[in-house]
C-alpha positions in Angstrom: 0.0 0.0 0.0 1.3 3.7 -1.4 2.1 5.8 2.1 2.3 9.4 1.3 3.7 11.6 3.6 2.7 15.7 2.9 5.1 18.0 4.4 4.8 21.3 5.0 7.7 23.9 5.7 9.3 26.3 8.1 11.3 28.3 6.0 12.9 27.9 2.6 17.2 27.7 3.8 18.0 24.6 6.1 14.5 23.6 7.6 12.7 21.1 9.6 8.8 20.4 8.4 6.0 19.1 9.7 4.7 15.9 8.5 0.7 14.6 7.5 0.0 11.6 6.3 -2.5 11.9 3.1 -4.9 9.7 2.8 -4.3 6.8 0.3 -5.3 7.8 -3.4 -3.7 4.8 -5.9 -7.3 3.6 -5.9 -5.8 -0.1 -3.5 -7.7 -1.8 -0.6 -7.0 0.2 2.5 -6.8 -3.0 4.4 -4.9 -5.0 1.6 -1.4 -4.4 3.9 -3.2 -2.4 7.0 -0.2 -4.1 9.3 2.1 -1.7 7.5 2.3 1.4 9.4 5.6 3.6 8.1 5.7 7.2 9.7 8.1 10.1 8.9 9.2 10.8 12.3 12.2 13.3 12.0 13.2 15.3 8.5 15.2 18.4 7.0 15.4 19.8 3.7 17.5 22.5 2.0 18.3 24.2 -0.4 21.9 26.3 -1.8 23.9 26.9 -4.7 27.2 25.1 -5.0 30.6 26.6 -4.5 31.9 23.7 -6.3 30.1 24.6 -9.6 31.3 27.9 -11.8 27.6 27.7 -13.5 26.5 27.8 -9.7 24.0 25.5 -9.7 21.5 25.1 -6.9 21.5 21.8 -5.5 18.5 20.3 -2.6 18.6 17.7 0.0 16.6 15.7 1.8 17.0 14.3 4.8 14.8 11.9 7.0 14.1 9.3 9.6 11.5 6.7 9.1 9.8 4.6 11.6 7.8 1.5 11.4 4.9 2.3 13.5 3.1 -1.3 12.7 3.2 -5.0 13.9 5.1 -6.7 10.8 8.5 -5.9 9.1 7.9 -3.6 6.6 9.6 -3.1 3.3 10.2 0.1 1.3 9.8 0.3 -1.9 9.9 3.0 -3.5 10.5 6.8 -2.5 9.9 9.8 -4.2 10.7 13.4 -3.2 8.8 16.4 -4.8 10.8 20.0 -4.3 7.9 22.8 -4.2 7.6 26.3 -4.6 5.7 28.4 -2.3 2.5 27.9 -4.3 3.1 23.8 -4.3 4.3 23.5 -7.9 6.6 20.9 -8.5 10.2 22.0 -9.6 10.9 18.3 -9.5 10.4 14.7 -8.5 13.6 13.4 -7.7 13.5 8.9 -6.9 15.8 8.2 -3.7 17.7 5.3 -3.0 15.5 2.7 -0.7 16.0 3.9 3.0 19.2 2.6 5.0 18.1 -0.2 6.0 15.4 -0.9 3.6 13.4 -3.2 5.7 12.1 -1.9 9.0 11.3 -4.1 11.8 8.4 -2.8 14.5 9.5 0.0 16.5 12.5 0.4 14.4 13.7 3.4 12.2 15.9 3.8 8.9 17.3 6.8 6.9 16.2 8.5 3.8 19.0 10.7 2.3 19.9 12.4 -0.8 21.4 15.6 -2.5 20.8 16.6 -6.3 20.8 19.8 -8.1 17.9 21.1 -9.9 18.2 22.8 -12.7 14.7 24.1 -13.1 15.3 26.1 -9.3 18.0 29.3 -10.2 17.2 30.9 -6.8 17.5 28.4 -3.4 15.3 31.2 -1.6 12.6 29.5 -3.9 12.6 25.9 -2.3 9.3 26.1 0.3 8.2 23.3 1.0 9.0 19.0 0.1 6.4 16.2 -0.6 7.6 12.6 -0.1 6.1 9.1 -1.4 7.3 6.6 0.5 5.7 3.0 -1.3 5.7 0.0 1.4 4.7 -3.7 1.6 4.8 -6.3 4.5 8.1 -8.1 4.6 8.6 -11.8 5.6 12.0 -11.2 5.7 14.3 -9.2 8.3 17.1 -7.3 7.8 20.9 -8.1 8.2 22.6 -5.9 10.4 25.7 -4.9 11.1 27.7 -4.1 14.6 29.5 -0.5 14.5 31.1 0.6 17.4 34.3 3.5 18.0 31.8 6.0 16.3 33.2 9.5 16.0 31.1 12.5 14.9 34.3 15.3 13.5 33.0 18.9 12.4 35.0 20.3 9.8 36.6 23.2 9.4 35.2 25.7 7.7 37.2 25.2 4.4 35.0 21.6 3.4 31.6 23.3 5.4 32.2 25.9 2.2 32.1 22.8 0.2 29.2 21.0 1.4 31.3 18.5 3.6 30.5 19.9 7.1 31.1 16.4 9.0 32.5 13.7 9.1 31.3 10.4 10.8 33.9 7.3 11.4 33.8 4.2 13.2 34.3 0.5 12.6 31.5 -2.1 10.9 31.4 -5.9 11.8 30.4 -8.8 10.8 28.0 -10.4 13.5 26.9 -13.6 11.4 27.9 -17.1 10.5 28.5 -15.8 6.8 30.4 -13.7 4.7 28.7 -9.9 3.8 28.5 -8.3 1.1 26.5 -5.2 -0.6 26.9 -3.6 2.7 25.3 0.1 3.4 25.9 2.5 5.9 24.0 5.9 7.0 24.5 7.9 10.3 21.7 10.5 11.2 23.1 13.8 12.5 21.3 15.5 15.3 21.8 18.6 17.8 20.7 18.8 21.5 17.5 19.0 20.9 17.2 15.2 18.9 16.0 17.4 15.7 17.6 15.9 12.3 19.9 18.1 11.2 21.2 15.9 8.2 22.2 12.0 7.2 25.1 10.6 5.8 25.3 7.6 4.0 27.9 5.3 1.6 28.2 1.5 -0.1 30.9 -0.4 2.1 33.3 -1.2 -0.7 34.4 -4.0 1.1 33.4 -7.7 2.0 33.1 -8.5 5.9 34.1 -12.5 6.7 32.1 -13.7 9.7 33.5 -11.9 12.8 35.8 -9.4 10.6 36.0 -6.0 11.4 37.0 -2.8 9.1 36.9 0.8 9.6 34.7 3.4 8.4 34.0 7.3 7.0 31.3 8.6 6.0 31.1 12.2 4.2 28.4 11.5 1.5 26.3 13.1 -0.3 26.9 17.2 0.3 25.3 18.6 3.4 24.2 22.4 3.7 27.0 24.2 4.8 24.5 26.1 7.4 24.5 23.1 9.8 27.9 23.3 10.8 28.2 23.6 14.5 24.5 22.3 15.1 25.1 18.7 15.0 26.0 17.2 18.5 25.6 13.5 18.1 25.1 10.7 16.0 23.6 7.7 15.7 25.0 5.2 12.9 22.8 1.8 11.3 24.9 -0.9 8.6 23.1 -3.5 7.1 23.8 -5.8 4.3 21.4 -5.0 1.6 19.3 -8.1 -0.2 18.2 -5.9 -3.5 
């Protein structure tokens, strides 16, 4: 069953929206997958124009924590990300990678991240507000996570903040399980003293783990607005070895 998630803004730089849950419209049973209960429970979005870029480009992001709110895993899908203007047109959709992890068991949350430019926004003052579409299913499977411990959250200096690289996040990843993984993904939520999201990062483990092997970490992916330096004061990292 389609969740969709309507947010509504705060402000159009680095922002933190509320969140309503629109009522199903794909036409579907609303009771075909009523165990399935996925809520948007923490989120940012932003908007600026890259230093990186001579054409000075504006590039988003979007940022969020998911939660499964229901009694089975759930799976996710599919998600979807429209950027609005202040009168709720659509500059784009943008698709996002599945959340990190991708299945969710009860009570348990994941990580939606991403950061693209959009060349149909020439002004980052014009970004107002974000609609996600987050697609879900009941899972009979559960996800296969990792162990990360040492975890480190380093501000940058100023220098990579100008650049969109505000933070780093390190640590070390290991293998819990009786078998070798692979197509492992990491993401680490970013959040100040108040528990408000402030950004994610995320990356593909480019290595395999044997059973009990350990590696270290860093994650600095994708580019963060450089507004949140010196607002995030903790972190909180989740590595799984991805099935799709």
């Amino acid at each position: 069953m389609p969740i969709i998630f309507g947010l509504m803004a705060c402000g159009a730089d680095s922002q933190t929206s509320k969140k309503e849950k629109a009522q199903n419209n794909e036409g579907e049973q609303l009771d075909q997958n009523e165990e399935v209960n996925i809520e948007v429970i923490n989120e940012t979005f932003a908007a600026w124009t890259s230093s990186k870029n001579s054409t000075g480009a504006v590039w988003v992001n979007y940022s969020s924590e998911i939660k499964n709110l229901g009694n089975e895993p759930a799976k996710i899908e599919n998600v979807k990300v429209d950027f609005l203007d202040s009168e709720e047109n659509i500059f784009q959709t943008v698709p996002l990678i599945a959340s990190i992890p991708d299945i969710i068991m009860p009570n348990q949350t994941s990580y939606i991240i991403e950061s693209v430019p959009l060349e149909a926004m020439k002004d980052p003052a014009e970004l107002a507000d974000v609609r996600s579409n987050i697609e879900t299913s009941v899972s009979d499977e559960k996800p296969i996570m990792l162990e990360t411990d040492n975890v480190e959250l380093v501000e940058l200096d100023q220098g990579y903040a100008e650049i969109n690289m505000p933070y780093t996040v390190t640590g070390t990843i290991t293998n819990p399980h009786s078998e070798k993984d692979d197509n492992i993904l990491i993401s680490a939520g970013l959040y100040n003293d108040k528990d408000e999201l402030v950004g994610v990062l995320k990356r593909d483990f480019d290595k395999d783990l044997d059973p009990g092997a350990s590696e270290e970490f860093e994650l600095n992916y994708p580019e963060l607005p450089a507004d949140i330096s010196g607002k995030a004061t903790k972190v909180r990292v989740k590595a799984y070895k991805s099935t799709t």
